[in-house]
N, C-alpha and C positions, 0 to 999 in steps of 0.2 A: 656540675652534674652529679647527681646523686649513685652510688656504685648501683645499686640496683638497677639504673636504669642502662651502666655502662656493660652490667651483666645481660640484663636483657637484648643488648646490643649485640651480642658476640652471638646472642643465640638465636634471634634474627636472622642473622647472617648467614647460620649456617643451614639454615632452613631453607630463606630464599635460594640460594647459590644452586641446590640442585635442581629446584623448581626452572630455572632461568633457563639453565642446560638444559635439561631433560622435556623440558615442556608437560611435566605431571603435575596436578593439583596435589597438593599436603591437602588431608582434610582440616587442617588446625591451620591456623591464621600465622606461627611462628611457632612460640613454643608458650609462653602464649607472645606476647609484648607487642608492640604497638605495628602492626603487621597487616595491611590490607588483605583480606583473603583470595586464594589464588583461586580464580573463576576461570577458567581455560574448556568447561567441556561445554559440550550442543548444549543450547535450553528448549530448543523448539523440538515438535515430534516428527517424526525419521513421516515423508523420505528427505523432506531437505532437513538441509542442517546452516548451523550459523556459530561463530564464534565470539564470545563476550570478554570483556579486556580481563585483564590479570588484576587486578586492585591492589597486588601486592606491590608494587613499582610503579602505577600507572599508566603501564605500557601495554598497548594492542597490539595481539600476536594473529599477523594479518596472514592471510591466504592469499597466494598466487590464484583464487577461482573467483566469479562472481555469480551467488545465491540468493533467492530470494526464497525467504522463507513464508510457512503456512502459521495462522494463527498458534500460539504458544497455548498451551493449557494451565489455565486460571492466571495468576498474577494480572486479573482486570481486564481481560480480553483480549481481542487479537493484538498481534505486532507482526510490524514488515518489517524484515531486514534482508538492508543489502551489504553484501560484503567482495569487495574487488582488491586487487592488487596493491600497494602503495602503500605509503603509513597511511595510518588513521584511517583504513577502509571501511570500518564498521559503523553501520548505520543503523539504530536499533529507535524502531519511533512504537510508542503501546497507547491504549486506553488507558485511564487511572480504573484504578481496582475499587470495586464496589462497596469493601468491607468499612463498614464503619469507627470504628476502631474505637468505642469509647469509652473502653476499659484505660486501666494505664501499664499494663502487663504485655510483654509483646515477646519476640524472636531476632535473633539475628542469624543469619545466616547465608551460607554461600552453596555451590555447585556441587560441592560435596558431601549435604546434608539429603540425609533422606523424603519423603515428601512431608511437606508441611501440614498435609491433611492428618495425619497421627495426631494433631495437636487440636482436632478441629472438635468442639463441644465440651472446650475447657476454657481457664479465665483468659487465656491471648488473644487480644483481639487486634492486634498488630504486628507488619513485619518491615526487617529494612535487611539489606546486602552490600551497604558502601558503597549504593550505586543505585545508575538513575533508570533502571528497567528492572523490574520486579524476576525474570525468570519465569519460573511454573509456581509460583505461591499462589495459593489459591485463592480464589479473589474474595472467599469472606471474611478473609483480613484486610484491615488499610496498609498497603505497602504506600510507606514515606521515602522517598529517591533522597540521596544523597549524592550534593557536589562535591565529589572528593578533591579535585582541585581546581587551582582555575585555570589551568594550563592545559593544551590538548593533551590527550583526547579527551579529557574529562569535561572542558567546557565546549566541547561539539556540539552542536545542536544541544544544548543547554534546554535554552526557553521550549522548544519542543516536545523536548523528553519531560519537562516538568508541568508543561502545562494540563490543567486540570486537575490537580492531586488540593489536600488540601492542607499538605504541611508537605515543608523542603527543609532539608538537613545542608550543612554548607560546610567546606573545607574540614579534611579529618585530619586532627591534631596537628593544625600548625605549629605548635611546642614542637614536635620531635623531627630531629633533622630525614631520617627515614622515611617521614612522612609528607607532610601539606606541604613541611617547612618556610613558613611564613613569617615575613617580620610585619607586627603588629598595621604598618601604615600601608603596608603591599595588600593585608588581608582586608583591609577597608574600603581600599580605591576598587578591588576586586567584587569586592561583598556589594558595593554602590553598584556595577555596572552587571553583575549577575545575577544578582539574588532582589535587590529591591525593586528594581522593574516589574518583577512577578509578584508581588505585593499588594500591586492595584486591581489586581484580579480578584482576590479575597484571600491569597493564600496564605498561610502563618510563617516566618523566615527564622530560621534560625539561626545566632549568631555559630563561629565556627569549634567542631567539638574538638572540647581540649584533653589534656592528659592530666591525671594527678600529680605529677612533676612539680617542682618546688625549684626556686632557684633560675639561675638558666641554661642552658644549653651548650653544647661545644661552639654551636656558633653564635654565644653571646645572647638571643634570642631567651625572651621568659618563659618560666614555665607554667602550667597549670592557672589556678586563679589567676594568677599575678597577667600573664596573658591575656586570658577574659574580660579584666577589668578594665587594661588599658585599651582592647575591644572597645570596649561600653562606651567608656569615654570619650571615645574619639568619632564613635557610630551611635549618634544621638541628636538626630534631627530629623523631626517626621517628615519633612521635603525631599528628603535626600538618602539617608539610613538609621534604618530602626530593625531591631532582633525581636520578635515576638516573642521567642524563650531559650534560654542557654542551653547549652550539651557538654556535658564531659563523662569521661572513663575512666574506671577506676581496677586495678589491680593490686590481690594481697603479695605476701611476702615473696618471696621466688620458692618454687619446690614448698611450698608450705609453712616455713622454718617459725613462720611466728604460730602462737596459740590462736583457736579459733578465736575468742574472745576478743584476744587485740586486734584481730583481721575486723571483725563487727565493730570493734569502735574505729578504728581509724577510716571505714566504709562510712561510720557516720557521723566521722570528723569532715570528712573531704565533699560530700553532700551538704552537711551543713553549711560550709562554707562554698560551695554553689550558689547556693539558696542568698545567702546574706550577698554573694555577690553580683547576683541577679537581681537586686533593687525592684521585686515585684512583679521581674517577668515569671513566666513558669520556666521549670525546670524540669532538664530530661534527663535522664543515665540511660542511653542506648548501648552500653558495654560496659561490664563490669565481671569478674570472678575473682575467688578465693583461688588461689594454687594448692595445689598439693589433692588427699586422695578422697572418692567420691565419700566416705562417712564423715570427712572435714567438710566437705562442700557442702552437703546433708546439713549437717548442724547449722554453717555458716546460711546457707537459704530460710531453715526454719525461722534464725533470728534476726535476722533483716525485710525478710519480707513481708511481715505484718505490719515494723517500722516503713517501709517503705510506701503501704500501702494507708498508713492513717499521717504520712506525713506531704508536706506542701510540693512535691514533685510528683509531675502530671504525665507521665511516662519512663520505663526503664526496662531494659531486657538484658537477659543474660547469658552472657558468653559460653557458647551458643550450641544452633541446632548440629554437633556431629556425636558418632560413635564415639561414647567413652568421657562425653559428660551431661549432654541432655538424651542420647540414646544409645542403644546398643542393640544392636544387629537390623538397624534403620527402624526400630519400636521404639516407642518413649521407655525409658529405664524409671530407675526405683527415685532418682533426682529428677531425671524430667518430669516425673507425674507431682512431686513436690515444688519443683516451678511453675508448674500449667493448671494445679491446684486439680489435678484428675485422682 
């Protein structure tokens, strides 16, 4: 395992650990590295309320009450949810969101980003949260759900929460043990029994998003491409499993340390190599960022995303909607308005 990624680890760590304790959302997903975002507050509007899982662990932080909640504002219309005592109490069923999404520029974002309307009569025409209920995104975006794993609570009512959407995103970064942690034949028998059922409906499946990671992991497991590939391989029969289009994420050096330049090439080194090893499916970068301070990220957006936009990947957004890299003080900043093309 590559030390970057063993750095990233430590500071993971230290991110989730208070989050667990204290029950507060970080607005930042870790610091950044490969970190579910912590989704803990209401998404629905007061008087009830409701509680949404944590993405950072994949654990639901249940309530001794049971609520049912009133239509949620935009993210594609109503949603009932019921929340009771017990694990796994939360039950969150929605409309698919009306937004078309046919740009390839989108958002990511979680509970602690400001509203996504700021973003609204710019090039985004899509959003996602590592998760299979959109929140309050507003519905003239396509919010794509993500099956962050296959384990409960994540595959709860699965087929429910996805049905009607017209792309599913499936297990995040089984490469990193923090996360999906998946070994290649686990994520396949899973991928067969969640994701391609919903198929025959019309909807596009995606195999599962991987990390930039090279090599393998503490637990032996591959990383990055190498991952994906033996994905492909082994998920390649149209009776049984087929990926519409690949997903992976990409981050630059830690705290910055490399030049923007080599962050831009090695963004489209590891792209390229999607691409080649996607054998013709489309390909998505639903996460990606430069580290370090917003006039490096500046630079680094200018020069990627013209390449992104005349090259063969059919969606990609960037890490993401909080204070302090696509906004600041909940308005889009001087970077946001250079990602959202405002």
């Amino acid at each position: 395992m590559s030390l970057d990624y063993r750095i990233r680890s430590l500071l993971l760590l230290s991110f989730i650990l208070p989050t667990l304790i204290n029950g507060s959302p970080h607005p930042q997903r870790d610091n950044h590295r490969h970190a579910r975002p912590v989704d803990t507050s209401p998404v629905v509007a007061p008087p009830t309320t409701t509680t949404v899982p944590d993405d950072s662990n994949g654990i639901i932080n249940n309530n001794d009450t049971t609520t049912t909640a009133t239509p949620i504002r935009g993210g594609g219309g109503a949603t009932t949810t019921t929340t009771s005592s017990g694990p796994n109490a939360t039950i969150i069923t929605s409309t698919p969101s009306t937004g078309t999404g046919g740009g390839k520029r989108g958002l990511a974002y979680n509970s602690s980003s400001p509203s996504l309307q700021i973003f609204a009569n710019s090039e985004i025409t899509w959003v996602h949260n590592w998760y299979s209920s959109p929140g309050d995104a507003p519905s003239e975006f396509l919010f794509v759900p993500t099956l962050w794993s296959h384990e409960s609570p994540h595959a709860d009512n699965w087929d429910t929460l996805a049905a009607g959407h017209q792309y599913l995103m499936s297990f995040n970064e089984p490469d990193i043990v923090g996360q999906a942690n998946m070994q290649v034949g686990e994520a396949v028998t899973a991928y067969k029994n969640l994701m391609f059922p919903l198929r025959k409906s019309g909807v596009q499946i995606g195999a599962p998003s991987v990390s930039s990671g090279s090599g393998t992991n503490e637990a032996g497991i591959p990383m990055g491409t190498g991952w994906l590939g033996q994905f492909l391989k082994q998920c390649d029969d149209v009776n049984t499993c087929v990926a519409d289009f690949v997903s992976g994420h990409w981050y630059g050096c830690p705290s910055g340390t490399c030049s923007v330049s080599a962050d831009v090439l090695s963004f489209q080194s590891y792209v390229n190599d999607l691409i080649s090893t996607a054998k013709g499916r489309d390909v998505w970068v639903p996460e990606f960022q430069r580290y370090g301070d917003a006039g490096g990220q500046q630079e680094f957006l200018e020069a990627v995303l013209p390449w992104l936009d005349s090259s063969a990947v059919v969606r990609y957004a960037y890490y993401m909607v909080v204070d302090g890299i696509l906004t600041t003080g909940g308005q889009v900043n001087e970077l946001g308005g250079t990602y959202a093309g405002v």
